[in-house]
C-alpha positions as CSV (number, residue, x, y, z in Angstrom):
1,X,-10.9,15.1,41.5
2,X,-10.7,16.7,44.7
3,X,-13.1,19.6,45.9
4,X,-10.6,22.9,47.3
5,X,-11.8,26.1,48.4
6,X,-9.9,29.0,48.2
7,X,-8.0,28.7,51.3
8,X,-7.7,24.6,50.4
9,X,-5.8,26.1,47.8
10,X,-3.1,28.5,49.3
11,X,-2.2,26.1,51.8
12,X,-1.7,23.3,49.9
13,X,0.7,25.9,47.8
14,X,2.6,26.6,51.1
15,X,2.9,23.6,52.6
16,X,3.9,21.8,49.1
17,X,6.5,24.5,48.7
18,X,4.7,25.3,45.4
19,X,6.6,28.5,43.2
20,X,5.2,28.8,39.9
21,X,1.4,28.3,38.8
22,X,0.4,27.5,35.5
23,X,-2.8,29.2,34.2
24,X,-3.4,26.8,31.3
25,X,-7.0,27.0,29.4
26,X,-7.6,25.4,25.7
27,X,-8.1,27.7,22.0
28,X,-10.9,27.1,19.8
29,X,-9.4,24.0,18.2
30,X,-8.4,22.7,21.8
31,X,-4.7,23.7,21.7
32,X,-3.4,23.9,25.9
33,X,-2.6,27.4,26.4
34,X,-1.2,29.0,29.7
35,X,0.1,32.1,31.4
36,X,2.7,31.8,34.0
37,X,2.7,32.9,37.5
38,X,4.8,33.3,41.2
39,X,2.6,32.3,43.9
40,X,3.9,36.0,44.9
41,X,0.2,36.7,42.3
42,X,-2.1,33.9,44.2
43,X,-4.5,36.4,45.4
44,X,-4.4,37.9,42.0
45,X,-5.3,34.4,40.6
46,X,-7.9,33.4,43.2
47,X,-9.9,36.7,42.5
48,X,-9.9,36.1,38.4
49,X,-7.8,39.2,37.9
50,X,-4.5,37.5,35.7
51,X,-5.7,39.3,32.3
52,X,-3.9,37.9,28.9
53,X,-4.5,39.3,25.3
54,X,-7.1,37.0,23.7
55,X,-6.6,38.8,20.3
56,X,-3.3,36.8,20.0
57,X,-5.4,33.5,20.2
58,X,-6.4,31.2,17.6
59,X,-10.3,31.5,17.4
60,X,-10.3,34.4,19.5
61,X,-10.0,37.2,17.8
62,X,-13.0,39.6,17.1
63,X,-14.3,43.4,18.8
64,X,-13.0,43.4,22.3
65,X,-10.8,40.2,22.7
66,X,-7.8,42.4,23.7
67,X,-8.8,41.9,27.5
68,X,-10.1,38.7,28.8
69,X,-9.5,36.7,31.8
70,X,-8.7,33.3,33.1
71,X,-11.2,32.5,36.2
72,X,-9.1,29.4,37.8
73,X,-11.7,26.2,38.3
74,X,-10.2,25.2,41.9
75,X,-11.0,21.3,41.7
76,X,-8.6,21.4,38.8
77,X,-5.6,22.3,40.4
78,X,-2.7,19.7,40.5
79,X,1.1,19.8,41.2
80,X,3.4,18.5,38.3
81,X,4.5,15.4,39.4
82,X,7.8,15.9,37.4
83,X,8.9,18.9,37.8
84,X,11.5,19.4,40.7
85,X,10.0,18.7,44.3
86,X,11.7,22.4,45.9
87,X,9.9,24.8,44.0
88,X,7.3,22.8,43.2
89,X,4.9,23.7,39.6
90,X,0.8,23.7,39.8
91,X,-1.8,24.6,37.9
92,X,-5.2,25.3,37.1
93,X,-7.3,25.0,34.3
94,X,-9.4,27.7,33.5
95,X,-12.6,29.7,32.2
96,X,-11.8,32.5,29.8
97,X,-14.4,35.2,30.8
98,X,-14.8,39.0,30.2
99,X,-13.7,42.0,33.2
100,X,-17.1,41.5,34.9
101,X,-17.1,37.8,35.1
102,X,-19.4,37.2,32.2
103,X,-18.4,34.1,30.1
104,X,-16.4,34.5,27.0
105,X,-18.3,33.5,24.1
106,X,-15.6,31.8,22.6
107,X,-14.6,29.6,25.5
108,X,-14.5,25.4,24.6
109,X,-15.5,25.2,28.1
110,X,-18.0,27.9,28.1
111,X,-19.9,25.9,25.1
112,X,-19.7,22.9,27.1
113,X,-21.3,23.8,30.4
114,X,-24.4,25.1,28.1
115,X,-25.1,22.1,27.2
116,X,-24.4,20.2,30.5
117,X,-26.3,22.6,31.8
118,X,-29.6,22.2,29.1
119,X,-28.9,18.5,29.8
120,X,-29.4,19.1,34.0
121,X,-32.4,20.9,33.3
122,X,-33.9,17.6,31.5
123,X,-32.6,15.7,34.7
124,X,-29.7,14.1,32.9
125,X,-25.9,14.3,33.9
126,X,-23.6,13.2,31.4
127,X,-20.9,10.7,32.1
128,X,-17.8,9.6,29.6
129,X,-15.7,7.6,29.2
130,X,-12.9,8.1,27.1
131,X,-10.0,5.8,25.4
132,X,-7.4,7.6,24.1
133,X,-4.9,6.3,20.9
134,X,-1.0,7.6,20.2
135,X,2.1,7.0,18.7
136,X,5.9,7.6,20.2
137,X,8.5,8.1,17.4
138,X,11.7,8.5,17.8
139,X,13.5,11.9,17.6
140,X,16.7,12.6,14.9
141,X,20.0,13.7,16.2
142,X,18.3,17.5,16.3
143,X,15.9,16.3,18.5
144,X,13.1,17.0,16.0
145,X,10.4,14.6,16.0
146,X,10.0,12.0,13.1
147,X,7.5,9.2,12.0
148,X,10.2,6.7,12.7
149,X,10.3,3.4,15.3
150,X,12.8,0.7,15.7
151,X,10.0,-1.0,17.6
152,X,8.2,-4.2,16.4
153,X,5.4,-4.1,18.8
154,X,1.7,-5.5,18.3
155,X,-1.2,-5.4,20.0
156,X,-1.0,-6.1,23.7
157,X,2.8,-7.2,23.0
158,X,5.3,-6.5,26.3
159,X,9.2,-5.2,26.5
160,X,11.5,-5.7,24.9
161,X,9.4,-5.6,21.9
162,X,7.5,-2.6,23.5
163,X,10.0,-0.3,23.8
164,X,7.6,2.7,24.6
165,X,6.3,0.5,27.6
166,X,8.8,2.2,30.0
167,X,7.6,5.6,28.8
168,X,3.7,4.7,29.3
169,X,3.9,3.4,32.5
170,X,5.5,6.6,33.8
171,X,2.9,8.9,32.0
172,X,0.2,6.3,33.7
173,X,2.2,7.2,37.6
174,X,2.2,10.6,36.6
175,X,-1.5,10.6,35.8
176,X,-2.3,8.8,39.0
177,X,-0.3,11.2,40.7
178,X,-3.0,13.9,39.5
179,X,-5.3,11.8,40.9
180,X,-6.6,10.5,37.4
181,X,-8.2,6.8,37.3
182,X,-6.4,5.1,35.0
183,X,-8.5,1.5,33.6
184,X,-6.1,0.2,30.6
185,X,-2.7,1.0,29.4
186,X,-0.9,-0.6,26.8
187,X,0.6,-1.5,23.1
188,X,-1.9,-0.7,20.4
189,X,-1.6,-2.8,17.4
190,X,0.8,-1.1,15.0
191,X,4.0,-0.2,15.6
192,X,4.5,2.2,18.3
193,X,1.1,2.9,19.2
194,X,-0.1,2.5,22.4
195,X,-3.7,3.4,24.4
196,X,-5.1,4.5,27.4
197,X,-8.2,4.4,28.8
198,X,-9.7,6.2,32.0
199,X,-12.9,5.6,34.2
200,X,-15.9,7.0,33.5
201,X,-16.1,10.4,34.9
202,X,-18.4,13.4,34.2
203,X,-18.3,14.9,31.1
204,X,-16.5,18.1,31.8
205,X,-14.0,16.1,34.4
206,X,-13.6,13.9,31.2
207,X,-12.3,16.6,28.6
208,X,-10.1,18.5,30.9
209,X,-8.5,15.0,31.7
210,X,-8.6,14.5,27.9
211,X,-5.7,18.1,27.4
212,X,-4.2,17.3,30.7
213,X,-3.2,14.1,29.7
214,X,-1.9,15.0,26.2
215,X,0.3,17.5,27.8
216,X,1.5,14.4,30.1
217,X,2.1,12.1,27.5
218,X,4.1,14.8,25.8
219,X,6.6,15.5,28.3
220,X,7.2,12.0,29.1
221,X,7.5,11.1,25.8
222,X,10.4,14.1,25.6
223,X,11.7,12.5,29.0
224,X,12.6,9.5,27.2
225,X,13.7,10.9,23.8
226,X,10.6,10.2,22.1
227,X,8.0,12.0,20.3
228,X,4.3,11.6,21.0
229,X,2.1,12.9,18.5
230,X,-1.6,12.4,18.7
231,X,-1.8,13.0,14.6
232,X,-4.8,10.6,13.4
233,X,-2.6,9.1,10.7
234,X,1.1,9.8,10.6
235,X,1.7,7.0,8.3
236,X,0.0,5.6,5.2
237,X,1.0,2.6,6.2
238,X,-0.4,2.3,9.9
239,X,-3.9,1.8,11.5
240,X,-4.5,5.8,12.8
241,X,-5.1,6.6,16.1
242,X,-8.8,7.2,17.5
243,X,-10.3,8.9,20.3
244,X,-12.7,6.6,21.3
245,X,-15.8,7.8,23.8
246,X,-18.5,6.0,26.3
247,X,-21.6,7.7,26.9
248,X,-24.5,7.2,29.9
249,X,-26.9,9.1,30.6
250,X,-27.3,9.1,34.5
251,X,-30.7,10.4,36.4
252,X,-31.4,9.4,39.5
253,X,-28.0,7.6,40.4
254,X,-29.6,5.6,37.5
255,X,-28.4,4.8,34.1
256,X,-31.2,5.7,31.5
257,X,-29.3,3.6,29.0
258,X,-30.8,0.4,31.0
259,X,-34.2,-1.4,30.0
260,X,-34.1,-4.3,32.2
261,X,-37.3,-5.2,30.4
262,X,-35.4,-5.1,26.6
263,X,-34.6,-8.1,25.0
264,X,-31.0,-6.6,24.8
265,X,-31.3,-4.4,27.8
266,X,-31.0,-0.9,26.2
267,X,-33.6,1.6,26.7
268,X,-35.6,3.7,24.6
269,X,-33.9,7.2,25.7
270,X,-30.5,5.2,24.5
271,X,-32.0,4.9,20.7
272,X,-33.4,8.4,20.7
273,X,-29.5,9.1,21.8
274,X,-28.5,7.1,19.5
275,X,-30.5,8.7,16.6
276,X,-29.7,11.8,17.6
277,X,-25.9,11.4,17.1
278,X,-27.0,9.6,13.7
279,X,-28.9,12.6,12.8
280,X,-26.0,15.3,13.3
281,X,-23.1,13.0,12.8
282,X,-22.1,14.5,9.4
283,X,-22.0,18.0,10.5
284,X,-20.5,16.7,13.5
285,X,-17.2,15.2,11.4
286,X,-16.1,19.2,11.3
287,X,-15.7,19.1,15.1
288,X,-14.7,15.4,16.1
289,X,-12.4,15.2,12.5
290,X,-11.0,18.5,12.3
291,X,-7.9,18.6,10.3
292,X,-7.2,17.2,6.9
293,X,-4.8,14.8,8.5
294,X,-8.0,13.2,9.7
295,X,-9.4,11.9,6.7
296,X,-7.1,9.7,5.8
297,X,-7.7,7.3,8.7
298,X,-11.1,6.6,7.1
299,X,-9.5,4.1,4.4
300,X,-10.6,0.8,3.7
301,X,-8.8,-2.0,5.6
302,X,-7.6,-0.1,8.8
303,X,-10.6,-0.9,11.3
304,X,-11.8,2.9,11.5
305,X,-15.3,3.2,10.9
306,X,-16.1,4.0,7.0
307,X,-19.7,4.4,7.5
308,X,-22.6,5.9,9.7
309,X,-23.3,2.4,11.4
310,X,-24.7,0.5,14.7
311,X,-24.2,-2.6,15.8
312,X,-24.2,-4.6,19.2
313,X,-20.9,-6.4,18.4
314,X,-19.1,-4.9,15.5
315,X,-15.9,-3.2,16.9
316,X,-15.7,-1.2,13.5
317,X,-19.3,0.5,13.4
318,X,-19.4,4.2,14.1
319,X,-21.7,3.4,17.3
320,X,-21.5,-0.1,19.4
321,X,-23.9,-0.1,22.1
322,X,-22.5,-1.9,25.0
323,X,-24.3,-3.8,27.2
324,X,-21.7,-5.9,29.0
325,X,-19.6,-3.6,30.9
326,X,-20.4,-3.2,34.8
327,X,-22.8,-0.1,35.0
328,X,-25.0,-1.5,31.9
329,X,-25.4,-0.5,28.7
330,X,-22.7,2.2,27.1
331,X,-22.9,3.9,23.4
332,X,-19.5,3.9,22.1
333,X,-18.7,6.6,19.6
334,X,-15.6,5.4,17.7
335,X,-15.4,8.0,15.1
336,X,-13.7,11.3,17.1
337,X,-9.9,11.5,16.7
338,X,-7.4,13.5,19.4
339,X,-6.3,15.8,16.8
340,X,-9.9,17.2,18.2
341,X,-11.1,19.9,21.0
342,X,-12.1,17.4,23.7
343,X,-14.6,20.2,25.4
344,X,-16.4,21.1,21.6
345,X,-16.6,17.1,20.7
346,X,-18.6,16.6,23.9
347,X,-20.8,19.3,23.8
348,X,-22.0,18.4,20.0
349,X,-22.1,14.8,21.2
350,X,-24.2,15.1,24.0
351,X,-26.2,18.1,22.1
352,X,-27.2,16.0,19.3
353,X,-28.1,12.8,21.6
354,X,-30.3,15.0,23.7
355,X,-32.1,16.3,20.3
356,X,-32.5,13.0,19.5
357,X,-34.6,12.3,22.6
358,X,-36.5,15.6,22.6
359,X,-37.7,14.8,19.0
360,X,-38.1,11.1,20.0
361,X,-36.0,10.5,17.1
362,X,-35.7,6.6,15.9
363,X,-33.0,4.9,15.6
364,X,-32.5,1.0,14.0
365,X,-32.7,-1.9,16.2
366,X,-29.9,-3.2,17.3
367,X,-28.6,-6.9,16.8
368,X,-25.3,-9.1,16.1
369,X,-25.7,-7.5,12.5
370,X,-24.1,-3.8,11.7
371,X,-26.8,-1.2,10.2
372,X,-25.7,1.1,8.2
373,X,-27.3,4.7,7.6
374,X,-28.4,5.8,4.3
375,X,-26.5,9.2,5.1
376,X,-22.2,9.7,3.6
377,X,-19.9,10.8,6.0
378,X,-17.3,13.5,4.8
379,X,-14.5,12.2,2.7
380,X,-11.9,15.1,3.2
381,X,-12.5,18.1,5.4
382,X,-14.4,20.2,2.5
383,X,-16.9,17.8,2.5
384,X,-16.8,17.8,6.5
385,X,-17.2,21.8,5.8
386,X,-19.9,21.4,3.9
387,X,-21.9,19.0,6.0
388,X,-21.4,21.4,9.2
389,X,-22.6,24.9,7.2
390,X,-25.7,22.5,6.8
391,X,-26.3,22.0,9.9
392,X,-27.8,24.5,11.7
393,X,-28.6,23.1,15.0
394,X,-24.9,22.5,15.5
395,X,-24.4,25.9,14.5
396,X,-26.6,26.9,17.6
397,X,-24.8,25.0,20.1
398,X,-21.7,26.3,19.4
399,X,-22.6,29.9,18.8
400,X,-22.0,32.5,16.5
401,X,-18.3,33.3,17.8
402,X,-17.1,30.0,17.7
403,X,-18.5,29.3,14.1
404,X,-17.4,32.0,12.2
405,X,-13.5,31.8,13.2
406,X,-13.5,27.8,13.5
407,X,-15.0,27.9,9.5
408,X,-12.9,31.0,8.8
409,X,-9.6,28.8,9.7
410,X,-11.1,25.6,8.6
411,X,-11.3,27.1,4.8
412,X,-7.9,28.4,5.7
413,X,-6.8,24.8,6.1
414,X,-8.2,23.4,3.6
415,X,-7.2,25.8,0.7
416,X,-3.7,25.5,1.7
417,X,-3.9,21.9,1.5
418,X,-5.3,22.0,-1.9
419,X,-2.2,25.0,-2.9
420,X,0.7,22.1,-1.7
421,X,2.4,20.1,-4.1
422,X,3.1,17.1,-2.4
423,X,5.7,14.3,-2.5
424,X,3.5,11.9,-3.6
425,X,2.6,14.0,-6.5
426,X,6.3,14.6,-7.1
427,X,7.3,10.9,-7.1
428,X,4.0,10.2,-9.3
429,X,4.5,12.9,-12.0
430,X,8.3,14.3,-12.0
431,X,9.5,11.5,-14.5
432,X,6.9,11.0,-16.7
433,X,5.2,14.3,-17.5
């Protein structure tokens, strides 16, 4: 992204004929918020003084939450490639943060930069690259979305058969038009599903790319008469939809992934990464498997990974460790999902990798041959529940704010689930009981 200063910023708003400002920043569980401004407020904007109600946010609430503010990050502003070129739309993505500037305990973004910035202090920046999975339904007659395709599509398969291809591509031009690096676009393998993948970028770059580009793909999708939904499963009879993520470690210019003197070329701070995610990874499932929806991808015979595993080759282990893309050796986590909070899921990640390598934490050797842990992964999201109140080093990286209102709704969730009666359970029992 490009780097604006202030007065980058308000003449790029005149001379683009720019009316409106979007003030967007993400809730606890990742949800793209915004307030709404005329450029008539700029000054207002560029001096963090637009105030909102943070009480009326999900994971917000708590003493003092009626008054926070968004402080605007500059290098994130963009103009909305399709909204109408005279009074043109921008925004910002933003820090929530308190009157005097201090950071707002509950902030995704907030949580993040801690750790980025416990990871700089070891010499480390963080780069990710992130592959993104969907699905466009068709809407009814109401417009309301449905879990419905006339589509026959398959992996890698082109129009006609890919009838969302015309709806991608835009989103991809829109993306690039925000100045976005789009790698990969195309037709996932199940019927209407479809993926995108970006360039590597740093890890904060990454996860407001991550919300930006949901809230693209959403508003094309509704350009075309379609429905995007980034649910993990929406159908029981469909492969779900991951959120697949790259990780380096860079020092130096240098990956510290690389060992050119490793028989497979991986290092020894990539194991200790490695083992670090292995470590946490069940506490972890709370954060990058959030909803109860989530769950249900992890069923045998749909290629998401079932177990904590590693492998050099498997494309359904939890971890692959890469060594054949340009830039050397990558740890693929295939476990998160987008139901998720993009800015949380990479501040756990990259929390529990670095513990891995200040404990100098071991991790299996890696060959053509998956390993798989000794450890369970959580089977619904009261066992994910469970596993995170365990953990208390996850705990700590996410603070004391964040945890009690992201368990407190969690539990929410999850009792509610439990109180439905279902259609399955009326198509299994109504007859015969």
């Amino acid at each position: 992204m490009n780097k604006y200063t202030k007065q980058d910023i308000m003449d790029l708003v005149e001379e683009e004929d720019v009316e409106f400002i979007r003030l967007q920043f993400v809730d606890v569980f990742g949800t793209l918020k915004n307030l709404a401004v005329t450029t008539s407020q700029l000054d207002k904007v560029l001096n963090n003084e637009c105030m909102f109600d943070g009480a009326a946010i999900d994971g917000f609430k708590g003493n003092n939450m009626s008054e926070l503010f968004l402080k605007p990050q500059l290098d994130t502003f963009a103009i909305f490639p399709w909204r109408p070129q005279q009074g043109k739309v921008a925004r910002f993505l933003c820090d929530v943060v308190y009157e005097d500037g201090t950071p707002f305990e509950g902030d995704s973004r907030y949580i993040l930069q801690n750790v980025l910035n416990q990871a700089a202090e070891m010499g480390y920046t963080f780069q990710v690259q992130p592959h993104c999975e969907f699905f466009l339904f068709d809407t009814n007659e109401e417009g309301e979305p449905t879990v419905t395709t006339k589509e026959k599509g398959d992996y890698f398969d082109i129009g006609p058969i890919d009838q969302g291809q015309n709806a991608r591509r835009e989103a991809v031009l829109f993306l690039e038009d925000m100045d976005f690096e789009v790698e990969t676009s195309y037709h996932a393998s199940e019927v209407a599903q479809h993926g995108i993948g970006f360039a590597a970028d740093r890890a904060m770059n990454t996860a407001d790319n991550i919300v930006t580009f949901k809230m693209v793909v959403r508003t094309v999708a509704k350009r075309h008469g379609m429905h995007a939904t980034f649910m993990p499963k929406p159908r029981r009879d469909l492969q779900g939809s991951a959120m697949k993520l790259a990780f380096s470690l860079m020092k130096d210019g240098k990956n510290c992934f690389v060992d050119e003197n490793d028989e497979n070329g991986i290092s020894t701070i990539a194991y200790q990464f490695m083992a670090g995610i292995m470590e946490h990874c069940e506490g972890m499932a709370l954060i990058n498997n959030p909803i109860v929806n989530s769950y249900k991808r992890f069923v045998p015979g749909y290629n998401a990974p079932l177990k904590i595993s590693c492998s050099l080759t498997d494309r359904e282990a939890m971890i692959r460790m890469n060594c054949k893309k340009r830039g050397g050796v990558k740890l693929e986590f295939r476990n998160p999902d987008s139901a998720s909070n993009p800015y949380l899921v990479l501040a756990v990640c990259l929390a529990a990798g670095l513990d891995g390598i200040k404990r100098g934490l071991k991790a299996p050797r890696l060959d053509e041959q998956t390993t798989y842990s000794d450890k369970v992964m959580p089977k619904t999201l009261e066992d994910a529940i469970k596993a995170f109140e365990k953990d208390e080093f996850l705990q700590n990286v996410l603070g004391t704010h964040i945890v009690e209102n992201y368990l407190e709704a969690k539990k929410t969730e999850w009792n509610r689930y439990c109180e439905e009666v279902t259609k399955w359970e009326v198509d299994e029992y109504l007859n015969r009981i």
